[in-house]
N, C-alpha and C positions, 0 to 999 in steps of 0.2 A: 504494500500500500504506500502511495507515495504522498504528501502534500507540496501541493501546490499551491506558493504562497504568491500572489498575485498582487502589485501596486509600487511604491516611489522609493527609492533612494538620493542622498544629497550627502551636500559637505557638511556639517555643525559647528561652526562659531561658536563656541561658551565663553559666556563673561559670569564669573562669579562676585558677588556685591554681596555688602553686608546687607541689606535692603534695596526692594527693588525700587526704581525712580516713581515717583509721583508725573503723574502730566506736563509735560515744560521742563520737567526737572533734570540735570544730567547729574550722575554720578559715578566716579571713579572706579574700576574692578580692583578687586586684590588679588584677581587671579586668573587666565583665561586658557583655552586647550583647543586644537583645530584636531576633529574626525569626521568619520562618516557616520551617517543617521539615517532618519528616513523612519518614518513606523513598516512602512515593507519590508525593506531590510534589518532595522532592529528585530521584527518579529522572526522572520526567516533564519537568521544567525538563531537565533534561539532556541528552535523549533529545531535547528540540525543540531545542535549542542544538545538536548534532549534523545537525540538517538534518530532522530527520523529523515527518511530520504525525502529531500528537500528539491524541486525543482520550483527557482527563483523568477519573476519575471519583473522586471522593471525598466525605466529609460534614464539615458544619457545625454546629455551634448557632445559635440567635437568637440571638448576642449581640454586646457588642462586639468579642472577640476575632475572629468569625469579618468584620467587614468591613476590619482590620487584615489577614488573610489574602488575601482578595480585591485589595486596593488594592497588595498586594507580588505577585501573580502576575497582574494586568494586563496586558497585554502578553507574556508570558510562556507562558499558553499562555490557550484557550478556558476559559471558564467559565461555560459553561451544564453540564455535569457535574456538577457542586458540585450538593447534594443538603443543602437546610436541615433539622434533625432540632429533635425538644423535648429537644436534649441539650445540656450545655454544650463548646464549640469544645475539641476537644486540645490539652493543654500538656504539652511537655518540656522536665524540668531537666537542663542537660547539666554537668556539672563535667570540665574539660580542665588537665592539670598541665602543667609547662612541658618533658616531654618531645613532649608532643603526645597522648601518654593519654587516655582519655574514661571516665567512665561517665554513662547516662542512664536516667532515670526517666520515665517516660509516662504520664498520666491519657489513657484511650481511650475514652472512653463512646461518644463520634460511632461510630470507628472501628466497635467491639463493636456496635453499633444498627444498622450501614451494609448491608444490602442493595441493590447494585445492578443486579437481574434487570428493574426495570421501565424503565430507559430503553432507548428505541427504538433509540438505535444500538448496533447491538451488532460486534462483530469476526465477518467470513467470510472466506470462501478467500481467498488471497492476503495478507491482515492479519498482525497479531501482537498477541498479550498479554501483556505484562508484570501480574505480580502478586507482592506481598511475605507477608510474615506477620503483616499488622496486623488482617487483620480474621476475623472466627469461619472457625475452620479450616472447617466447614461451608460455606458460601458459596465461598470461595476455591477450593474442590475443584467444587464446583457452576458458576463460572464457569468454570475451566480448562477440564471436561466439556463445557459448551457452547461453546466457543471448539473445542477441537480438532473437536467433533461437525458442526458449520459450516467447516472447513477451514484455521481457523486454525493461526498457526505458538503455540505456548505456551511462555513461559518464568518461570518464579518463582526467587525470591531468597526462602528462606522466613523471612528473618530481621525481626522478634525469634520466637526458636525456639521454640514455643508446643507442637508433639508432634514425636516419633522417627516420625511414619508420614506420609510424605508423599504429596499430591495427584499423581497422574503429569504430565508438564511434559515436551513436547521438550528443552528445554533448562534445567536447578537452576545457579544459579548461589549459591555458599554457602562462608564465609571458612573458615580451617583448623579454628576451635574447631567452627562446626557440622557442618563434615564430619564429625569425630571423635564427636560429638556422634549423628549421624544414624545411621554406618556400622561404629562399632567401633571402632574403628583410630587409628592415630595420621598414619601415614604418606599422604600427598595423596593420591600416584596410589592405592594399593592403597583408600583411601576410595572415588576417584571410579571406580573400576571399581567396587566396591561396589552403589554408589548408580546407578549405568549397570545392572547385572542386576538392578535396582526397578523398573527402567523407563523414563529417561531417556533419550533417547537421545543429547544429549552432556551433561556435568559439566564445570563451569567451580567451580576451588577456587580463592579469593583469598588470597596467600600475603604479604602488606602490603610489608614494603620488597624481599622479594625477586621478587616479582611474584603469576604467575598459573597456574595448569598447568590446561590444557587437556585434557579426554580426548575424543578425537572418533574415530565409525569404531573404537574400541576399542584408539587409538594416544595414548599420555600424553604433550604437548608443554607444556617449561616456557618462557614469553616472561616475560623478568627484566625488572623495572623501574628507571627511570633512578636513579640514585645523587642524592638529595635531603636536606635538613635539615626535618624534620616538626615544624610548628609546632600543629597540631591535626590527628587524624586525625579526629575525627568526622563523617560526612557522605561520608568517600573515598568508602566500599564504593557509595554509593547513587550518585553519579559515575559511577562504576565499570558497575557494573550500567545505568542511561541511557544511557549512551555507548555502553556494547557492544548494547544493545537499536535505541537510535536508528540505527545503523548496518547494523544487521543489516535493519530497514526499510528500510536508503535504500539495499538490495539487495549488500553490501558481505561477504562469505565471512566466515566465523565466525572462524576465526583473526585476519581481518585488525579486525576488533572488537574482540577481547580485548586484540590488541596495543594498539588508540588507545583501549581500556577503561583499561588498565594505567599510559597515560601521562598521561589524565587525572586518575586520582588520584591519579597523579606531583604534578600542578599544586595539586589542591586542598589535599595538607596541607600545602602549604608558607604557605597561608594561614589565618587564620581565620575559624569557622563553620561553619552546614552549607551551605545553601543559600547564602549570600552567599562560600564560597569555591570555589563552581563554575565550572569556567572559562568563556567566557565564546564566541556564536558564532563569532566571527574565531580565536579561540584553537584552538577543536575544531576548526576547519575548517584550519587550520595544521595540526595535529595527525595529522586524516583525512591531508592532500595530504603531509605527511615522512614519514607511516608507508606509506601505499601506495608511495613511492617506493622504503622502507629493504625492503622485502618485495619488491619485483620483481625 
């Protein structure tokens, strides 16, 4: 079974601040880091670092940024996916304060260009797709359709939240603001039953340091997360989302996902980054082998 993790990669700028700026306001970093990001590719590195055959698709520019991106995902996963465009490579600015906070900014022209209907491999029966909300809501609803239509399993993370109408998905995986966002409501569960009679057939709400509530079968389970000091959260959710996908590949019950979803981005904010504080394959695979134990 392979997942198909479908959507954008970019460069990542981080400025670290003691606080973030007010409107008008500038203020000075104490610290800053150049990598590659992207929720596509954060989730993909992830999701292989969990153990699962990962084929990657995302877009590029000619230019110099995008072989900065290639030379960091090496190894990492396949890259014949990567789709070169006449556009210039995605860059996000991240600013992270010293609670661990983020806000980030994204130029997406690759992403927004990115059609990927014409490569040959595509996700059937048995597979899975993962897909985010980076590229033209049109496409994204257009691959999931062909992915379930072929017998795929489907699951999206529709964040950055771009409309309130979502693509149907086995499986939404989506933090508390966008649930609230999508369903009305304030309260998790009563969201992810919401968002389950859209058409879902289960709802995964990411609830940050208190963990993750699960609604599955129409039953809401919350799995809390370990007690940590968050040095940056940027980049969890996309963790989060990988690990519970790469998993759910490598044939592993939904539940028991979410749990080794939840403690992997236990692991990431305690570091910094997106991509560079994802934990690493020995670590998930720790992770997979204590959590299947703590669950039997």
């Amino acid at each position: 079974m392979a997942l198909h993790v479908v959507g954008n990669v970019c460069v990542d700028d981080t400025f670290y601040v003691d606080r973030l700026p007010r409107p008008g306001e500038t203020v000075n970093a104490v610290a800053s880091a150049r990598g590659v990001g992207g929720k596509g590719a954060n989730q993909a590195v992830a999701a292989a670092r969990s153990g699962a055959e990962v084929v990657f698709r995302a877009a590029l520019g000619a230019d110099a940024d995008a072989g900065f991106v290639r030379a960091a995902l090496a190894g990492e996963l396949p890259l014949d996916g990567l789709a070169v465009l006449d556009t210039p490579t995605d860059r996000s600015t991240i600013l992270v304060d010293r609670t661990g906070e983020n806000i980030v900014v994204t130029a997406a022209a690759s992403a927004m260009a990115f059609d990927p209907a014409g490569f040959p491999v595509r996700p059937g029966r048995g597979d899975y797709l993962l897909m985010q909300g980076n590229l033209r809501a049109d496409v994204t609803g257009a691959c999931l359709k062909r992915a379930k239509d072929r017998g795929a399993v489907t699951l999206l993370n529709p964040s950055p939240l771009g409309s309130t109408a979502l693509p149907t998905a086995d499986v939404v995986i989506v933090n508390a603001v966008e649930a609230e966002a999508l369903a009305g409501c304030t309260d998790p569960a009563e969201a992810a039953h919401r968002l389950s009679r859209d058409g879902a057939a289960s709802v995964v709400v990411t609830l940050g340091a208190e963990g993750a509530l699960l609604l599955e079968r129409g039953e809401p389970r919350l799995l809390p997360a370990p007690r940590v000091v968050a040095v940056d959260t940027s980049g969890a959710g996309d963790v989060f989302a990988g690990v519970l996908s790469g998993c759910l590949a490598r044939g592993l019950p939904l539940f028991d996902a979410v749990a080794i979803g939840v403690r992997a981005a236990a692991v990431a904010v305690t570091r910094r980054g997106t991509l560079a504080a994802c934990p690493s394959r020995p670590e998930i695979a720790g992770l997979i082998n204590g959590t299947s134990r703590d669950l039997s």
